[in-house]
C-alpha positions in Angstrom: 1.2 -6.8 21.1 -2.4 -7.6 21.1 -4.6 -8.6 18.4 -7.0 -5.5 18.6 -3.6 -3.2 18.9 -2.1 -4.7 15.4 -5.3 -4.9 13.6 -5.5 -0.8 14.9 -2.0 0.0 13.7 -2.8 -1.8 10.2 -5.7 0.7 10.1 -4.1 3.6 11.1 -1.1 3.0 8.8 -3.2 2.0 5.7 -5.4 5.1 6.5 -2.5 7.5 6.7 -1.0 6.1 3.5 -3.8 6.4 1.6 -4.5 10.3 2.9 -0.8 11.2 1.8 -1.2 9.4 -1.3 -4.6 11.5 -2.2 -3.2 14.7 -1.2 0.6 14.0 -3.3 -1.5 13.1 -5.9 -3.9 16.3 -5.7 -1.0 18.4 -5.1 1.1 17.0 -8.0 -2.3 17.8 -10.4 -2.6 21.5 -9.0 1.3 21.8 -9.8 1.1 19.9 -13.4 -1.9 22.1 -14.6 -0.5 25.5 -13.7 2.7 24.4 -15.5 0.8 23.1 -19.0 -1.6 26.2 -18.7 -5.1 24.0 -17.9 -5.8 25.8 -14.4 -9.0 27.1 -14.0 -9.7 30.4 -12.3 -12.6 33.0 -12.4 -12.8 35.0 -15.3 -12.9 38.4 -13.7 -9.5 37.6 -12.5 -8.2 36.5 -16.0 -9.8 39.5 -17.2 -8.5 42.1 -14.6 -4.7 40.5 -15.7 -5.5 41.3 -19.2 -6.2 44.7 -18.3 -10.1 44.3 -19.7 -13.3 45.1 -18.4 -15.4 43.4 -17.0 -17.0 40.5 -19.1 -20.0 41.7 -21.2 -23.7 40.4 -20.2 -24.5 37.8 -22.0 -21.8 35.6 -22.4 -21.9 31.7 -22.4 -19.2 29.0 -22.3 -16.9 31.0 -20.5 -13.5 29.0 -19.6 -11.2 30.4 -18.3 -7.1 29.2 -17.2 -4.2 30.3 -15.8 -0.5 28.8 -16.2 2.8 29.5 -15.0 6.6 28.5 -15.9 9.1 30.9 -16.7 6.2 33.8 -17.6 2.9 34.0 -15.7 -0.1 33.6 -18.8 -3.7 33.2 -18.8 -7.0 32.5 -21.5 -10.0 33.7 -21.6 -12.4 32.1 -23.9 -16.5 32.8 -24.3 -19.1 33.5 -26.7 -21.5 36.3 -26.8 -23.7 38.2 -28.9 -21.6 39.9 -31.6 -22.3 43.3 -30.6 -21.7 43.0 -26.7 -18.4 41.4 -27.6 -17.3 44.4 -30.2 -18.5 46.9 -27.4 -16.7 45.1 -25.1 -13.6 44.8 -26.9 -13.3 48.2 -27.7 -14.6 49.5 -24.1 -11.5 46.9 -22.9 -8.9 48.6 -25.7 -10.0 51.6 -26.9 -6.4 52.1 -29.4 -6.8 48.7 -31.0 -8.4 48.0 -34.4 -9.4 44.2 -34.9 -8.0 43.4 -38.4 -8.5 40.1 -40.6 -5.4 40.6 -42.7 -2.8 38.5 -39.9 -5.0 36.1 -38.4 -4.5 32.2 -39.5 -6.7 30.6 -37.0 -9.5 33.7 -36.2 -11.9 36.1 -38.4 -10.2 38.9 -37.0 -7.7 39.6 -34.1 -5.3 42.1 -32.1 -2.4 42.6 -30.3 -3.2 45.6 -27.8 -0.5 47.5 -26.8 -0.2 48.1 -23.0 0.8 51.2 -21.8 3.3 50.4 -19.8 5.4 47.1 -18.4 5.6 45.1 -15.1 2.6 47.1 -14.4 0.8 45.5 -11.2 -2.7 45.8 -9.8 -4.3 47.1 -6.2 -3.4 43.5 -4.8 0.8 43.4 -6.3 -0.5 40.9 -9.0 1.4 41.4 -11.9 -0.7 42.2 -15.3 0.0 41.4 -18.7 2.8 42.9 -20.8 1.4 41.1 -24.1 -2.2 40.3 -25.3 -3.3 38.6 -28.2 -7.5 39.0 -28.7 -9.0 36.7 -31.3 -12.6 36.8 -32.4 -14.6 34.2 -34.8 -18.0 35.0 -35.7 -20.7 31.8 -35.2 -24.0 31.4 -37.0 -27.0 33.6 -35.1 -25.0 36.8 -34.5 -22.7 35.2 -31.9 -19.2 35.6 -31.5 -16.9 33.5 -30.4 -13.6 35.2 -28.1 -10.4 34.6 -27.1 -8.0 36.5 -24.9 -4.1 35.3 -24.2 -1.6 37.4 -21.7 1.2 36.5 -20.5 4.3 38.6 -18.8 7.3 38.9 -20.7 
């Protein structure tokens, strides 16, 4: 074998290491985030699973994640002017009250009730069976969000 043909083989077989290395390593990320819950997604999806409305105008910060292991769950968390974020809230669940008295971490929180189970939408994804809403109020009227669902 010639001395151009090794040095090309070296090359190639470095190269194609390296690009299965990168995309293992990508892969193995994409796998370990779903499973701890860090995925990010948009946050009209993670809304349409918790069987809200759209997100209010106004909102800032938004982050919003998706994880999966033995339930599928996501969070949605964002700040917005206090009273987009009420209106919201109760546009999204019109039968819940937000109540202070069994919140540890929050000001005041939730747990809507959906109507009904195993529920999916237009596209077969499945929707929440369980949401938690949480809601902090932050100095100049703003309010500070957060949404959990998960299927039981």
């Amino acid at each position: 074998m010639s001395v151009r043909r090794k040095r090309l083989t070296w090359w190639l077989v470095i190269t194609g290491t390296t690009a299965v290395l990168a995309v293992g390593g990508w892969w193995a990320f994409q796998v370990s985030a779903a499973f701890d819950g860090t995925l990010g997604v948009p946050c009209d999806r993670a809304a349409k699973f918790v069987r809200a409305a759209e997100l209010p105008t106004g909102t800032h910060d938004r982050k919003c994640t998706t994880g999966q292991w033995m339930s599928i769950s996501y969070e949605l968390d964002f700040r917005a002017p206090r009273e987009e974020a009420e209106a919201w809230l109760r546009a999204s669940y019109p039968d819940t009250e937000l109540s202070r008295k069994y919140c540890s971490t929050a000001d005041a929180c939730a747990e809507p009730r959906p109507k009904s189970v195993s529920e999916r939408d237009r596209e077969g994804r499945p929707l929440a069976d369980a949401v938690r809403v949480e809601l902090d109020d932050e100095d100049g009227g703003v309010a500070h969000v957060r949404i959990s669902g998960w299927t039981i």
